[in-house]
VOKE-186490 format. One record per residue (C-alpha): x, y, z; residue in one letter. Coordinates in steps of 0.02 Angstrom, whole numbers, plus 50000, padded with zeros to 5 digits. Layout:
N
XYZA
...
***
This chain:
489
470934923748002X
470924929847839X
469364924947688X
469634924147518X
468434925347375X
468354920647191X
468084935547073X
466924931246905X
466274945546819X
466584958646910X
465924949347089X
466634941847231X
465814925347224X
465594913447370X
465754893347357X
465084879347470X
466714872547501X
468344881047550X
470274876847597X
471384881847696X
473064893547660X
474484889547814X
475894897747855X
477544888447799X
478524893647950X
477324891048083X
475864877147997X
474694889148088X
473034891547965X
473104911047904X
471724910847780X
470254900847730X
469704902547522X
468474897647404X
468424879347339X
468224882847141X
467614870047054X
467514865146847X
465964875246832X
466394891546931X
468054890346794X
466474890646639X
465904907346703X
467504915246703X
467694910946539X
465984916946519X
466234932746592X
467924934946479X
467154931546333X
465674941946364X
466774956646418X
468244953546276X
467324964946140X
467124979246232X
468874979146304X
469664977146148X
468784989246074X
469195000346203X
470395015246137X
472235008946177X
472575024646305X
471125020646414X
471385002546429X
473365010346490X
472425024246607X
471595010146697X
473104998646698X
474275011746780X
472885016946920X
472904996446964X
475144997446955X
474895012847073X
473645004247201X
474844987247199X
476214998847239X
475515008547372X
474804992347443X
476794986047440X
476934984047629X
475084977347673X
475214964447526X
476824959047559X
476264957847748X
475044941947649X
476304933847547X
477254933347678X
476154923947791X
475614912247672X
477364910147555X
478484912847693X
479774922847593X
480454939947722X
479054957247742X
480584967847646X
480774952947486X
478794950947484X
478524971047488X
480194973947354X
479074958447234X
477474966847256X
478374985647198X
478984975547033X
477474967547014X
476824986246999X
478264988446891X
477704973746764X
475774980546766X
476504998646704X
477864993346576X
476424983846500X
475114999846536X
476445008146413X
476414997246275X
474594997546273X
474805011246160X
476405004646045X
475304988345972X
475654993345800X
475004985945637X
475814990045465X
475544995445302X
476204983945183X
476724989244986X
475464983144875X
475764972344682X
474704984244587X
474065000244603X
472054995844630X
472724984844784X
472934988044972X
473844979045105X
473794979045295X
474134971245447X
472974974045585X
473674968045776X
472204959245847X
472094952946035X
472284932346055X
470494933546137X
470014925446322X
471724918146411X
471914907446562X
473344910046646X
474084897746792X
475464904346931X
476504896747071X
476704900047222X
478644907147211X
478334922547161X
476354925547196X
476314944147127X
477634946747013X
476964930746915X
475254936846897X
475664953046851X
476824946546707X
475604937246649X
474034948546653X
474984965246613X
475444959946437X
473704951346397X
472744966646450X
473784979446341X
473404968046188X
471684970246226X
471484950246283X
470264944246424X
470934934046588X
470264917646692X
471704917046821X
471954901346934X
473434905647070X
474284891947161X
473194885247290X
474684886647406X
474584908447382X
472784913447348X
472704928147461X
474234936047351X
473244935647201X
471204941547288X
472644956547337X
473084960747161X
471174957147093X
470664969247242X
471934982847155X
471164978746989X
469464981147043X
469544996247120X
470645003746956X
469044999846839X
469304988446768X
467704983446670X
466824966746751X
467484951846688X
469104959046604X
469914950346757X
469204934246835X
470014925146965X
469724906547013X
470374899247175X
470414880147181X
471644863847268X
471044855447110X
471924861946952X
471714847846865X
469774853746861X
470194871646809X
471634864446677X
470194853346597X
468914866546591X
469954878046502X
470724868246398X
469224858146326X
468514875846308X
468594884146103X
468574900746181X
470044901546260X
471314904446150X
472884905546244X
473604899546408X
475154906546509X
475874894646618X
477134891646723X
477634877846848X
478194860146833X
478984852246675X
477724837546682X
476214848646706X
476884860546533X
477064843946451X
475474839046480X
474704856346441X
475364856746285X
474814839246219X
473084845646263X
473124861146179X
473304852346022X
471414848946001X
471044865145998X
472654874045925X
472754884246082X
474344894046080X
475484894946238X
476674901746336X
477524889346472X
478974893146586X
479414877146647X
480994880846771X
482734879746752X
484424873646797X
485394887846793X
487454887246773X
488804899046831X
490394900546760X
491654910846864X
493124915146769X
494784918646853X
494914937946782X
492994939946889X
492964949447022X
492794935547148X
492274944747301X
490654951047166X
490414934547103X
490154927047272X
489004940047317X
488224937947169X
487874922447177X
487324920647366X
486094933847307X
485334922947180X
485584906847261X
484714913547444X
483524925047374X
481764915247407X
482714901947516X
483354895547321X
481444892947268X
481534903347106X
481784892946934X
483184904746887X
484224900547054X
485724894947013X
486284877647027X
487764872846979X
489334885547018X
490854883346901X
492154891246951X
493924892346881X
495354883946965X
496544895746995X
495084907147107X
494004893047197X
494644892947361X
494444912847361X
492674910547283X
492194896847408X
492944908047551X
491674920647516X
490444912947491X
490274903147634X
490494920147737X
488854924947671X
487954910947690X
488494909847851X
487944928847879X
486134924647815X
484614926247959X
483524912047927X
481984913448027X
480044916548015X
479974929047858X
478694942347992X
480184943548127X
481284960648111X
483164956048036X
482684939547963X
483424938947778X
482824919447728X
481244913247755X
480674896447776X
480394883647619X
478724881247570X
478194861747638X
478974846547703X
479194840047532X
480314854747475X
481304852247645X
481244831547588X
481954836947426X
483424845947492X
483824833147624X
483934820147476X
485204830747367X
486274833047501X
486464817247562X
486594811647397X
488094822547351X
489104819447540X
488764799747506X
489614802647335X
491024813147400X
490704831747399X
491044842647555X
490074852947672X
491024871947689X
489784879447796X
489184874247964X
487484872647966X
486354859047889X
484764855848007X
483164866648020X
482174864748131X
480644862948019X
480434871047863X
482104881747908X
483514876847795X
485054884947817X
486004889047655X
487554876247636X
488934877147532X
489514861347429X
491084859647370X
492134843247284X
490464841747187X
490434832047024X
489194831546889X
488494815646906X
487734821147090X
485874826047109X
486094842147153X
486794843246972X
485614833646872X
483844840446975X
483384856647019X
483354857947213X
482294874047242X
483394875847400X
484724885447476X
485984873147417X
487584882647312X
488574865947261X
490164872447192X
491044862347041X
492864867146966X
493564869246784X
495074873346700X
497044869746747X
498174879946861X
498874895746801X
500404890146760X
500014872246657X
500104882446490X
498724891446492X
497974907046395X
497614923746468X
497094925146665X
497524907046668X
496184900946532X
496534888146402X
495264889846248X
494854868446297X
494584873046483X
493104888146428X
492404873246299X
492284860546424X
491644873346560X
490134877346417X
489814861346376X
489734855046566X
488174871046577X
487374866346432X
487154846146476X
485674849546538X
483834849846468X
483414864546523X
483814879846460X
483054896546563X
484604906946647X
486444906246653X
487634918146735X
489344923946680X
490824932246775X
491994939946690X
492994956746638X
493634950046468X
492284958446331X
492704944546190X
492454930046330X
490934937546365X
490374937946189X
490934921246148X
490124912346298X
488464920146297X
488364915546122X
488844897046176X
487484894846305X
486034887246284X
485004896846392X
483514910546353X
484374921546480X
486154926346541X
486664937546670X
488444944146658X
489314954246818X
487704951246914X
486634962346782X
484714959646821X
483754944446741X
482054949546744X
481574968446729X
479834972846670X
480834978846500X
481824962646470X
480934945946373X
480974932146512X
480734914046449X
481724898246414X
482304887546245X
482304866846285X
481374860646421X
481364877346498X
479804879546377X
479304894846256X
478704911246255X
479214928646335X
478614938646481X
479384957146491X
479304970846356X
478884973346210X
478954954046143X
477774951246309X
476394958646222X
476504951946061X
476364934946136X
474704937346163X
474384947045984X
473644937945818X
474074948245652X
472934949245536X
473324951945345X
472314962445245X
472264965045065X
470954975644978X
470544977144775X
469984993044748X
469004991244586X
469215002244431X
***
């Protein structure tokens, strides 16, 4: 069995009290951890605010030296790590090992912009006057995860703050501590200076959320996870004008137009839907598809959620894992009935487990007053909804009528979130015109990638605020300071 420490300045620190980290597909313990409580989260924030001027200070291109040796360990670690998350997350060795390698990915994007922090010289009113503006780093951050996506989330969220120059107290979900003592392993053994990096493992967040946030000296938390839990962050970070950034999941819309390439769409789509047994807040979860190509769509769809291995994530050929706890397998059980009691149809075959082993199901004859279309199910559910009239019923090009793309856009926008949305389509004004429409922080169109290390990834609504991923990633955790000098006669 596996043990798992809390790291506070620069040490591997030991508690009394410790919890236990099971496997989702077997409920066998894997890992025991440290219990952190409310004072173990004041050191860290000790340690990063002892440590912050001397890592700010540090010159930009050896802060990125250090940051690429810890993307190089995390990617040479991909296979051992994602061996970890995949005992204690569930998700399949290959998907845990590909998240770990972008994890890597995120941690040397951000290495790189270490260096491209730049202030500006402003023109001045008057000749004996000066004007700057000086990037400065936020200061100490505290930064939360789930348990989705244990690496890539961290390293999102501390790549960016460490190329500003900022601090980090980290609390991972209780549910996926041994992901993140894996990365703070990597980070350690890079050089990074003690207390740069602290990491706090605790079942009690509610402790580490009050320490940190009744605490001046941190200046910043990144958060994601639950709507209710941003909410409530952000009411509390009033009292001290803490800024934030909270990603607070999604309800992400397709629209399929009849011009798409169907056979892409529905691969498409099963990737995104199945990928993490549908646990990812950009997952999408409602599937509008166009008339005139549903039955096609549907058709291949179910094909490849029939063709998906569900199974314990360890076991060779498995390509779905298990969800994460009996209340993400009571969840899914609810929308479904809920959408068969109120009409809609099951295409595929299978529906039961056993366990935490959810097959992914097709709905179809789904209307927009169901569950599945008004919560996000964070489960391999793919309810399919139609839009539009029959080719033939006087309709524009490929079958579209300019009331049937309106009433498709305003069906994905009723919602209140606002993270992802997907598009397929070939037609380069439709494109233009609906990604404009959408409400959403993000849109994918033809399948193209939402979240590369490069790209801003973040929501408008209740999707929350603030941008992981290039170069806007860093300057979330950047203050500018305005300088303006008299130079005397």
């Amino acid at each position: 069995m596996r043990t798992g420490r809390a790291l506070v300045g620069g040490q591997w620190r030991e508690t009394a009290e410790r919890f236990a980290v099971t496997d989702p597909a077997t409920g066998e313990t894997v890992a025991e951890v440290a219990e952190c409580g409310a004072d173990l989260a004041v050191e860290a924030v000790d340690a990063a605010s002892a440590a912050l001027p001397g890592w700010r200070a540090m010159p930009a291109h050896e802060r990125a030296a250090i940051m690429r040796q810890a993307a190089a360990l995390l990617a040479a670690r991909a296979q051992e790590i994602g061996a970890i998350m995949t005992a204690e997350q569930g998700k399949p060795l290959a998907e845990a090992a590909g998240e770990v390698v972008a994890g890597a990915d995120h941690l040397l994007w951000a290495a790189e912009e270490t260096r491209r922090v730049y202030g500006e010289t402003i023109p001045s009113t008057g000749a004996d006057t000066r004007m700057w503006l000086l990037p400065e780093p936020v200061g100490v951050v505290a930064g939360i995860t789930p348990w989705n996506f244990p690496v890539s989330m961290i390293t999102r969220k501390l790549g960016p703050a460490l190329a500003a120059g900022c601090t980090v107290v980290l609390k991972p979900s209780e549910l996926t501590p041994m992901s993140a003592i894996a990365v703070a392993e990597c980070l350690t053994e890079a050089g990074f200076p003690p207390g740069v990096f602290n990491l706090v493992t605790t079942t009690r967040p509610e402790e580490f959320a009050g320490a940190v946030m009744a605490d001046s000296r941190v200046r910043k938390v990144s958060f994601t996870g639950s709507t209710a839990v941003g909410r409530e962050l952000i009411r509390r970070s009033a009292d001290d004008v803490k800024r934030l950034s909270v990603e607070l999941g999604g309800h992400a819309p397709v629209l399929v137009f009849p011009d798409a390439d169907v056979a892409a769409a529905a691969a498409g789509v099963a990737r995104s839907k199945f990928m993490n047994a549908g646990q990812a807040c950009t997952s999408p979860n409602r599937i509008y598809v166009h008339e005139s190509v549903a039955a096609e769509f549907v058709d291949e769809l179910v094909k490849l959620a029939e063709a998906v291995a569900v199974g314990n994530g360890a076991e060779p050929g498995v390509t779905m894992g298990p969800l994460i706890d009996d209340r993400a397998v009571a969840k899914v059980g609810r929308h479904v009935e809920d959408a068969l009691a109120r009409g809609a149809r099951l295409a595929t075959t299978r529906r039961e487990g056993p366990g935490r082993f959810v097959p992914p199901m097709v709905l179809t004859g789904v209307t927009d007053d169901m569950l599945v279309c008004r919560e996000e199910t964070f489960g391999p559910v793919a309810p399919v909804l139609t839009f539009g009239a029959d080719p033939g019923d006087e309709a524009g090009g490929e079958g579209v009528r300019d009331a049937d793309v309106a009433g498709a856009l305003a069906r994905a926008n009723a919602t209140p979130y606002g993270l992802a949305a997907y598009v397929w389509t070939r037609d380069l004004a439709r494109t233009m015109r609906v990604c404009e429409e959408l409400q959403f922080g993000i849109v994918s169109v033809n399948g193209a990638p939402l979240a590369p290390p490069q790209g801003p990834f973040g929501g408008i609504k209740g999707s929350g605020y603030g941008r992981e991923g290039g170069h806007h990633g860093v300057e979330d955790f950047v203050e500018y300071k305005y300088v303006s000098v008299g130079l005397g006669r």
